[in-house]
C-alpha positions in Angstrom: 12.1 42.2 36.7 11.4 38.3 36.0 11.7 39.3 32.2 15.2 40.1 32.6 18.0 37.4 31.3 21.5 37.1 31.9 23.2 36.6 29.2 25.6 33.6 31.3 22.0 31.9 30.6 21.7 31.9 27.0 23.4 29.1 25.1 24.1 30.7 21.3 24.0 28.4 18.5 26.6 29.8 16.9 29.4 29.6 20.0 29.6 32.9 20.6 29.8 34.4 24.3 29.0 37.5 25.8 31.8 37.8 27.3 30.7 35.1 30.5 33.2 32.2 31.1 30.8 30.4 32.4 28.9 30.7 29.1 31.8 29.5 27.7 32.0 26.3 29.8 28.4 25.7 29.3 29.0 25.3 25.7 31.6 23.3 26.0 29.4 20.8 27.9 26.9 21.1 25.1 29.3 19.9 22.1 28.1 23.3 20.3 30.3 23.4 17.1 31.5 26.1 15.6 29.2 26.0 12.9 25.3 24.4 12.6 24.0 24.1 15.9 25.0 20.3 17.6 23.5 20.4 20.7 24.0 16.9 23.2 21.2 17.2 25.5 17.9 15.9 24.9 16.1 19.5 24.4 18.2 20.5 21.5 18.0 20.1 17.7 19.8 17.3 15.5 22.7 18.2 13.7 20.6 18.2 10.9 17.9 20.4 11.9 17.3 23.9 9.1 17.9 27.0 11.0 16.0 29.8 10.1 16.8 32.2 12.6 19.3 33.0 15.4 18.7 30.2 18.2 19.7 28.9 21.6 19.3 26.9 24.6 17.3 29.2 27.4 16.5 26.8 30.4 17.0 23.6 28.7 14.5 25.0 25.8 15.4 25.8 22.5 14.3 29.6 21.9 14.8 32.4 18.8 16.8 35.2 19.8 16.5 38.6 18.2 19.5 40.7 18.2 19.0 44.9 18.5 21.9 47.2 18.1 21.0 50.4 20.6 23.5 52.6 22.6 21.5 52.8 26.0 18.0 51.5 26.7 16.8 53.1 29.9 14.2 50.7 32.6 11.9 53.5 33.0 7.6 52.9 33.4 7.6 52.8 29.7 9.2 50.0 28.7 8.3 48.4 32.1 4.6 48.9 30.9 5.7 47.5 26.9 7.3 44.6 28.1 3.8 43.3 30.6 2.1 44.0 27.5 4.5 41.9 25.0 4.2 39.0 28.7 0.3 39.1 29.1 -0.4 37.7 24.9 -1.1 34.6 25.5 -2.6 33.4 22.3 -2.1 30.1 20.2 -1.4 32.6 17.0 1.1 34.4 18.7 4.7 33.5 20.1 5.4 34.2 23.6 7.4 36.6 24.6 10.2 35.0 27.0 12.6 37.8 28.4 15.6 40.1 27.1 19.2 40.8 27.8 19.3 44.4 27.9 23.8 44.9 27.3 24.2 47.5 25.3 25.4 48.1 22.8 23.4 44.6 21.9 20.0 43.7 23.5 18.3 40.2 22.8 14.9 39.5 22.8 13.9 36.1 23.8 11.0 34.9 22.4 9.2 31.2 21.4 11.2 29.2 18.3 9.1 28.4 15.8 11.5 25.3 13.8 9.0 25.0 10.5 10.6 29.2 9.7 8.6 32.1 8.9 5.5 32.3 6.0 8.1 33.8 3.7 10.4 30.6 4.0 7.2 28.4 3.0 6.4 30.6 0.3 9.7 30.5 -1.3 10.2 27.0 -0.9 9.1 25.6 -4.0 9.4 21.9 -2.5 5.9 22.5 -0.5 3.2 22.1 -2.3 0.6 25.0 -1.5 -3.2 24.1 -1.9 -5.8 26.2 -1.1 -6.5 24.3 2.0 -2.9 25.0 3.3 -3.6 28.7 2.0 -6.8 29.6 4.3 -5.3 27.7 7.2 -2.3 30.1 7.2 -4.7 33.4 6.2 -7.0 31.9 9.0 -4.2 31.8 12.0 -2.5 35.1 10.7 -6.6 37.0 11.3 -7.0 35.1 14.5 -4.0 36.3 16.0 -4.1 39.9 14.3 -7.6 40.2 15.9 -6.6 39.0 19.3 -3.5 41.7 19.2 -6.1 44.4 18.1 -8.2 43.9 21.3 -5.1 43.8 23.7 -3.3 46.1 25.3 -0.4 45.8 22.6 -3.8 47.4 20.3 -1.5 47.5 17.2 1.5 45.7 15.3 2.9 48.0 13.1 5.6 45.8 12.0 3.2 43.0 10.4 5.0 41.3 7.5 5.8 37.7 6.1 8.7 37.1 7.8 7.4 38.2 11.2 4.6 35.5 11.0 6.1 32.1 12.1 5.2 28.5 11.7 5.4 26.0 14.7 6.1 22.3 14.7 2.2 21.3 14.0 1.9 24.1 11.2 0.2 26.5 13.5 0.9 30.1 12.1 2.4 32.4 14.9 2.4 35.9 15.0 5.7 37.3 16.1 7.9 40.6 16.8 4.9 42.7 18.4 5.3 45.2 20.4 8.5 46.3 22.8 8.7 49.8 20.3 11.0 51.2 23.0 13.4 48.2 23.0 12.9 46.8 18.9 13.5 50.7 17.4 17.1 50.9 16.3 19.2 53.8 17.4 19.9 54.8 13.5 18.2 53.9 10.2 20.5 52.8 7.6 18.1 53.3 4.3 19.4 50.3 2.3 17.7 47.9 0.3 16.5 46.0 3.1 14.7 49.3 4.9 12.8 49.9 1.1 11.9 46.0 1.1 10.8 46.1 4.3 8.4 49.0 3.6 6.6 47.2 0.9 4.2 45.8 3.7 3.6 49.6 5.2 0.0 51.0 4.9 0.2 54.2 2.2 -0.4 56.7 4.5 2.2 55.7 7.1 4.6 55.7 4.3 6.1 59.8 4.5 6.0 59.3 8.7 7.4 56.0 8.9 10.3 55.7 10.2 10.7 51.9 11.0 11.1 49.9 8.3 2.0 35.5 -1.9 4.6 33.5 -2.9 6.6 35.8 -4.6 6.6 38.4 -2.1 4.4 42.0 -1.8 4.7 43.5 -6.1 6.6 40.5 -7.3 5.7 41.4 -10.9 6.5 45.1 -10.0 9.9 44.1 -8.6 10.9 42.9 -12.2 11.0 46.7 -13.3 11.2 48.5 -10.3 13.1 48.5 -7.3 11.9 49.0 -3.8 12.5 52.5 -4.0 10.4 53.4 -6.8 7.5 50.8 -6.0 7.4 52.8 -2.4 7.0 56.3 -4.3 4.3 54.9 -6.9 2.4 54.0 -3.5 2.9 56.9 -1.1 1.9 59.2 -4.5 -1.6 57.3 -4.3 -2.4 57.1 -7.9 -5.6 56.5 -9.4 -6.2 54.2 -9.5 -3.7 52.9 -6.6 -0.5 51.0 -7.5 -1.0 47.3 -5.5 0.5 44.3 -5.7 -1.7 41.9 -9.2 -2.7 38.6 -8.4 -2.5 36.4 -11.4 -3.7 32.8 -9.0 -6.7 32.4 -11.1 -8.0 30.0 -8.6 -8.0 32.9 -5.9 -11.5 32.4 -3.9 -13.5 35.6 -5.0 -14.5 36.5 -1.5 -11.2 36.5 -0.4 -9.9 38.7 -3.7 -12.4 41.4 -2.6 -11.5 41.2 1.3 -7.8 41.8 0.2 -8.8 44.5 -2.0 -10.5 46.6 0.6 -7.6 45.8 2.9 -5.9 47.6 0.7 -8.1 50.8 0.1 -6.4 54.2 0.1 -8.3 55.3 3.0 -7.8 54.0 6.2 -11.7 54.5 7.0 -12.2 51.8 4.2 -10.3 49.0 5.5 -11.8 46.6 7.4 -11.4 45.8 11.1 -10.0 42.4 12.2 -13.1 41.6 13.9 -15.0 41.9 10.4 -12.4 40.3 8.8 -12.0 37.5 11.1 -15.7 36.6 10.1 -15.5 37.2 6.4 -12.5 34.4 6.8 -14.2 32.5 9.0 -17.1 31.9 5.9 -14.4 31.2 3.2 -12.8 28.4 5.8 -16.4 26.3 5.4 -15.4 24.8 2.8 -12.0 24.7 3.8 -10.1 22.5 6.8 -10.2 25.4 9.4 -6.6 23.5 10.6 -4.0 22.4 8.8 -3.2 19.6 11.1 -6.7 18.4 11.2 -6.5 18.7 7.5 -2.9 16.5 7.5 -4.6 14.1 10.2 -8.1 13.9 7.6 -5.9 13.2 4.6 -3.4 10.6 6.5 -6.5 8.5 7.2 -7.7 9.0 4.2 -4.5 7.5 2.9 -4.2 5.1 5.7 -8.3 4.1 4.4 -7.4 3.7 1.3 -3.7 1.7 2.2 -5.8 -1.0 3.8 -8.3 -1.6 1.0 -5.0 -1.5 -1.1 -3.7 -3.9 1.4 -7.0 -6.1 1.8 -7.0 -6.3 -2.1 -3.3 -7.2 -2.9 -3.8 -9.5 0.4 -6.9 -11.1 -1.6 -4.6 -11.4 -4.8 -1.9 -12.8 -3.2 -4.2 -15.6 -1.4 -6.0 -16.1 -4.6 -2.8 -16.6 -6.1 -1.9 -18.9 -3.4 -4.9 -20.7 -3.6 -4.0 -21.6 -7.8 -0.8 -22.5 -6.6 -2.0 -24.6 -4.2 -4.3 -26.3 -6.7 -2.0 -26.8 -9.4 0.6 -28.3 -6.9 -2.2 -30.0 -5.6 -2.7 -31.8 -9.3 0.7 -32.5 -9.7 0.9 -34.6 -6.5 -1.4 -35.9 -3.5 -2.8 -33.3 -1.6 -0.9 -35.0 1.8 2.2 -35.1 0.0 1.8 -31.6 -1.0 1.0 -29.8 2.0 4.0 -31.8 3.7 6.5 -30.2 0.7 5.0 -26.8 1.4 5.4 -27.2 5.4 9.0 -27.6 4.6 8.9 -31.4 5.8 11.0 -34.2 4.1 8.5 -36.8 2.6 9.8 -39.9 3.6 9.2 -43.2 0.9 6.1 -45.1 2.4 5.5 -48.9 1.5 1.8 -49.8 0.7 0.7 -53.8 1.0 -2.0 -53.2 -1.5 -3.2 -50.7 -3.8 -4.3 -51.4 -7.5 -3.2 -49.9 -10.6 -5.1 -48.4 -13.7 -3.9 -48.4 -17.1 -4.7 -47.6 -20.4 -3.5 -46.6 -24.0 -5.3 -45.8 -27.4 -5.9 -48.8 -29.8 -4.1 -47.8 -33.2 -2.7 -44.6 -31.9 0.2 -44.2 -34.0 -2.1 -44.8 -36.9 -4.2 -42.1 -35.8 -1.4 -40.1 -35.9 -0.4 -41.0 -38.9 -3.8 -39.1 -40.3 -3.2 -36.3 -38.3 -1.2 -33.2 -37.8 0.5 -32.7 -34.6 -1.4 -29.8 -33.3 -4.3 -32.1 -34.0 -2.8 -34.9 -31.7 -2.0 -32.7 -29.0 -5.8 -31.3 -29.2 -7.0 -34.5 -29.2 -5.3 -35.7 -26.6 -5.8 -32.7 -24.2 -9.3 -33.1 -24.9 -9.6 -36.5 -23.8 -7.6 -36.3 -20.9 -9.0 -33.4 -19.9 -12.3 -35.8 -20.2 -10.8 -38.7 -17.9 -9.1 -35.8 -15.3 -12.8 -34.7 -15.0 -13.9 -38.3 -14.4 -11.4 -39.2 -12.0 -12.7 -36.1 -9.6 -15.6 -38.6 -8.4 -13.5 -41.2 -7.2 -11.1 -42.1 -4.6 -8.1 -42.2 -6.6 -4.8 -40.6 -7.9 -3.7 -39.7 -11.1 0.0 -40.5 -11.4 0.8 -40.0 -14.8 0.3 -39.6 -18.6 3.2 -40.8 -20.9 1.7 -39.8 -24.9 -1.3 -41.9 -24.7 -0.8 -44.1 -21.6 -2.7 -42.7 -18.5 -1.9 -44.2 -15.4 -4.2 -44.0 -12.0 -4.1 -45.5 -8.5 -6.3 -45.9 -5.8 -5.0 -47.3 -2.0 -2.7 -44.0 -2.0 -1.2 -41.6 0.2 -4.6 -42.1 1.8 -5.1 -45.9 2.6 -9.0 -47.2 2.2 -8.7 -50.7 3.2 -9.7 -53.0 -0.3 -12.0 -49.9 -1.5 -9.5 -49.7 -3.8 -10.2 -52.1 -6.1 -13.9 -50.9 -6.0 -13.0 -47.3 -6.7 -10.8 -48.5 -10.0 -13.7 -51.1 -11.0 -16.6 -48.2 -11.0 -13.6 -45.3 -12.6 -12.8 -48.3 -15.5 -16.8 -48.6 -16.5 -16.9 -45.0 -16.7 -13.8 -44.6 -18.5 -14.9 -46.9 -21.0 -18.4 -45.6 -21.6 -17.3 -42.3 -22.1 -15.1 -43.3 -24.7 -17.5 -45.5 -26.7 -19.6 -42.0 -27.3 -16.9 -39.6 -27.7 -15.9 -38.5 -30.7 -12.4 -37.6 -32.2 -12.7 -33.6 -33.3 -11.0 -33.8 -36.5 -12.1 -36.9 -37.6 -15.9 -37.5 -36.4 -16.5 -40.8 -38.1 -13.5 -42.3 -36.4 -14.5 -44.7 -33.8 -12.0 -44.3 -30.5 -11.0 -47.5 -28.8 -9.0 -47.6 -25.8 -7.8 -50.8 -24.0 -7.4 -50.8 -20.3 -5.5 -53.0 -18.1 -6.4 -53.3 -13.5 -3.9 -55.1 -10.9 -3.7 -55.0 -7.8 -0.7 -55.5 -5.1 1.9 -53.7 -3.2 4.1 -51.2 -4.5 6.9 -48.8 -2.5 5.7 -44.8 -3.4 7.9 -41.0 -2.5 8.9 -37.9 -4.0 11.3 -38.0 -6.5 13.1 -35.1 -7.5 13.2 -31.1 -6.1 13.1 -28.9 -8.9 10.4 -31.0 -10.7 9.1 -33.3 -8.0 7.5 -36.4 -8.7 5.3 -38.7 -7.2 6.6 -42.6 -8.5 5.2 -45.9 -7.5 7.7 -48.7 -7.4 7.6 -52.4 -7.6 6.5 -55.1 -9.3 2.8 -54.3 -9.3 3.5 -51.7 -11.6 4.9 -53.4 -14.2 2.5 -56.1 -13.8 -0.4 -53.9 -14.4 1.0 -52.3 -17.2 1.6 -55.9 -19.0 -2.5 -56.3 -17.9 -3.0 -53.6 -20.7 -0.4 -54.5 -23.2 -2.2 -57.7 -23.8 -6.0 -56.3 -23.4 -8.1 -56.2 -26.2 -9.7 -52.8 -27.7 -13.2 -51.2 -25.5 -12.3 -53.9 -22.9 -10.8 -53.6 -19.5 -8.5 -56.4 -18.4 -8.1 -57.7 -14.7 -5.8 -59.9 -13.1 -6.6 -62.4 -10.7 -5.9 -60.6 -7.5 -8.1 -57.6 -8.9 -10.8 -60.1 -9.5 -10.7 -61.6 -5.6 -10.8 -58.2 -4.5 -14.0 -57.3 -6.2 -15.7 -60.1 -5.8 -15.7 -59.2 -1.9 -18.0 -56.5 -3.1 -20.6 -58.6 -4.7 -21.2 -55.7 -7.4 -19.2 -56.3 -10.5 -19.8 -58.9 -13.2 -16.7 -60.3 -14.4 -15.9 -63.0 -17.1 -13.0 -65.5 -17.2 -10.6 -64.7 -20.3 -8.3 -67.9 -19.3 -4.5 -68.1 -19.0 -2.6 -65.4 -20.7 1.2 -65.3 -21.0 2.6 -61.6 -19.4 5.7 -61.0 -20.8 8.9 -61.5 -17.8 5.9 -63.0 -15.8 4.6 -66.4 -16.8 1.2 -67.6 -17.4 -1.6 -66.2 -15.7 -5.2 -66.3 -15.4 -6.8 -63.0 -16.0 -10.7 -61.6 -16.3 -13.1 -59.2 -17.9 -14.8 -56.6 -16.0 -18.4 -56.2 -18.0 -20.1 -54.1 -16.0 -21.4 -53.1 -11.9 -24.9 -53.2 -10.3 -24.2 -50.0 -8.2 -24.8 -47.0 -9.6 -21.7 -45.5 -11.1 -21.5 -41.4 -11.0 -19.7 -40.0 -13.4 -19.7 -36.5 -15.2 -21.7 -35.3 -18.0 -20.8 -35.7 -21.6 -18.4 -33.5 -23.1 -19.1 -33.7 -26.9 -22.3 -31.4 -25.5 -20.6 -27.9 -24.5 -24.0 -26.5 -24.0 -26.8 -28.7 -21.3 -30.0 -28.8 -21.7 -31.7 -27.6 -19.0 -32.8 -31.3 -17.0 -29.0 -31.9 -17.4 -27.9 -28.7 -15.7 -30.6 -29.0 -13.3 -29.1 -32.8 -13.2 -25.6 -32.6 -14.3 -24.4 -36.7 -13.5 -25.7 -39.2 -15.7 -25.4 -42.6 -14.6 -24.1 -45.6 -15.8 -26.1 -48.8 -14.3 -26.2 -52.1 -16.5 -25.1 -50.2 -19.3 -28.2 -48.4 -19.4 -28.3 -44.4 -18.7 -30.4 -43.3 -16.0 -31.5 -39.9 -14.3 -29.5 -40.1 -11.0 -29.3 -37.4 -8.2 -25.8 -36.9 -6.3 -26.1 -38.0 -2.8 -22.9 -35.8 -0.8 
């Protein structure tokens, strides 16, 4: 008698008691509300949680409770004998049976809750999305369980329908109210429309002796001009040919449309065993996910596959991204500099005791301009600069600035490199200046460009000005000094002051030429010097009036300056 429950035991989700105060008290403890269940212990649902059936708390375990109106059930050897039969499925299609309360005039059976509801609540909820995996999964479960009952002692279910056939919390389908005749028949049969819609899933010959009562249900195209009544008289008159239910799923697998259709043959004789059935299913589920959490776990890493090459790509975007940002940053100001601002560090103002200064301008510029349009100028210009930027890469320098056609370049900073400095300007000056003797002005080709260049060399204060549009100035009187080196240079000719000059001449490489005493302007008299030209070989890139190289200059793409004479040269890194 292990089967039997108290009915003090059972917790009801809806607060009512049968008639136990201590029942009473234990929902009290529970915080049951009056309405949707609330339970407070850990083995209950959340407030929140969709009931599809009558539940309760049985031994700390939620449970579904069915609900049976009878006058008198007797414990004889019968029902004994039902109820080990209804206790010995054990089967992962099929609920287990868990006890009853046998108090007349109500009796409960106990059995396994199922929280996802039955097959007829997924069918009508249009918010799940039925594919024909899902489909054969379900069809699957509902023949393995069917043919498990068959060969127990329970041999039949008699009662099989959609909303007997339950869904678990990993989408396992469960078959459910099997069995128990002596306890589950009612005392009196109330033929209302529930008892004729209930016979919609009774075989045609049981249909005169009965006496138990796809997405749209069994006949839902029949139901929309007949009721229950008269689709159950079409089908117990076995017409020819026999009134069933019309499938209109036009994707329906064909061996599965001719199972059902034998399932539903007049003659008992021509419907198909489980066993056979189970096969036949078994064959349609190869090319289907035989379980529809295997399914939901092969589709999440699917999804989860795909998310990290989604990731891996957007990551590669974004660091790409980065990467330009960097660079263009990165062009704006010294790379040290840079990486400081982008570390979130305050760049402090650093003083530097010698660095020299390139400048230059464009001989007759405003003249030029005066010839040309100003999309032309800006053309021009970007052109050329674009030319000394490209230069510049091969040397150890800095490009501070371009104000119209000034360009302004400076070696000995962030990065200190003892007098190299000067060196680096000297060789960056020749190459400047030989470019520009072969270049040639877009717009007007005959036009011979002359620019005029000006070197000094001493110390100057440098920091990050700005926060919105930082900017990298040099301060002090260097600056201005080598800017007046420029202003009073001559065209195609690159003009050094004394303290350049004693700087290269440590070097032994550059040939320089005494201009005499010039006057700067705010500075006095000084002596000043012509750089003419280096004996070590100067790298610089290739020309850029040629878009297209031949193929000795791709193979060998840095021509080289040396005495003024070009010469093959191969980069040494």
């Amino acid at each position: 008698m292990s089967w039997k429950i108290r009915a003090d035991d059972i917790i009801l989700e809806r607060g009512k008691s049968f008639g136990s105060k201590l029942a009473l008290q234990k929902l009290n403890e529970f915080g049951l509300t009056s309405g949707r269940a609330s339970f407070s212990s850990a083995a209950s649902f959340q407030a929140s949680s969709k009931l599809f059936t009558t539940i309760g708390l049985y031994k700390g375990s939620c449970v579904a409770i069915k609900k049976i109106t009878k006058k008198k059930v007797e414990i004889n050897k019968k029902l004994l004998w039902e109820i080990k039969q209804a206790r010995d499925v054990t089967h992962e299609n099929t609920t287990r049976f868990l006890g009853a309360c046998i108090e007349c005039p109500t009796v409960l059976i106990i059995t396994e809750y199922c929280p996802k509801g039955s097959l007829k609540d997924v069918l009508e909820n249009e918010a799940i999305r039925l594919d024909w995996n899902f489909k054969m999964s379900l069809i699957h479960d509902i023949v393995k369980g069917m043919a498990y009952l068959h060969s127990s002692d329970v041999g039949v279910h008699g009662k099989l329908r959609s909303t007997n056939c339950l869904i678990d919390g990993r989408f396992v389908l469960k078959i459910s109210d099997f069995g128990l005749p002596t306890l589950t028949t009612p005392h009196q049969i109330v033929k209302n429309i529930t008892y004729y819609e209930k016979m919609l899933w009774v075989a045609p010959e049981l249909l005169p002796l009965t006496v138990i009562p796809v997405r749209g249900g069994p006949f839902a195209a029949a139901r929309q001009y007949l009721d229950y009544q008269g689709i159950i008289s079409r089908v117990a008159a076995k017409e020819n040919p026999p009134f069933r239910p019309a499938i209109e799923n036009r994707d329906f697998p064909e061996e599965l449309l001719d199972l059902t259709s034998e399932c539903w043959s007049d003659n008992p004789d021509d419907r198909p065993h489980f066993d056979y059935i189970k096969i036949t299913v078994r064959n349609i589920m190869k090319d289907f996910c035989e379980n529809l959490m295997d399914d939901l776990l092969k589709r999440m890493e699917q999804y989860a596959t795909n998310l990290e090459a989604l990731v891996s790509e957007k990551t590669e975007e974004l660091s790409q991204e980065k990467r330009r940002t960097e660079e263009l940053l990165y062009q704006v100001l010294p790379r040290p500099v840079a990486q400081q601002l982008m570390a979130g560090e305050m760049v402090q103002p650093e003083q530097f005791e010698c660095v020299t200064i390139y400048f230059s301008d464009i001989v007759g510029f405003t003249s030029l301009c005066a010839k040309s349009t100003p999309m032309q100028v800006v053309d021009f210009l970007n052109d050329l600069y674009s030319i000394f930027d490209k230069i510049i890469g091969y040397y150890d320098v800095y490009k501070v600035e371009t104000i119209g056609d000034a360009y302004m370049v400076v070696s000995g900073l962030p990065t200190r490199n003892g007098n190299c400095h000067a060196k680096q300007i000297g060789l960056l000056a020749l190459a400047i200046l030989q470019t520009v003797q072969n270049y040639t002005v877009a717009h007007i080709p005959d036009y011979q460009l002359k620019l005029r260049i000006g070197i000094h060399s001493g110390p100057v204060c440098a920091g990050v000005v700005g926060q919105k549009m930082p900017h990298y100035c040099l301060i002090g009187d260097t600056v201005n000094t080598a800017s007046r080196m420029e202003s009073t240079g001559d065209a195609l000719k690159i003009h050094v002051s004394e303290a350049t000059k004693e700087l290269l001449d440590k070097f032994g490489i550059f040939t320089l030429e005494c201009r005499g005493e010039v006057e700067l302007k705010g500075k006095g008299v000084f002596t000043t010097f012509w750089l003419v030209q280096s004996s070590e070989p100067n790298i610089c890139p290739p020309s850029v009036e040629d878009e297209h190289l031949s193929p000795e200059q791709e193979s060998n793409p840095y021509p080289l300056i040396y005495m003024g004479n070009s010469v093959a040269f191969e980069k040494s890194m």
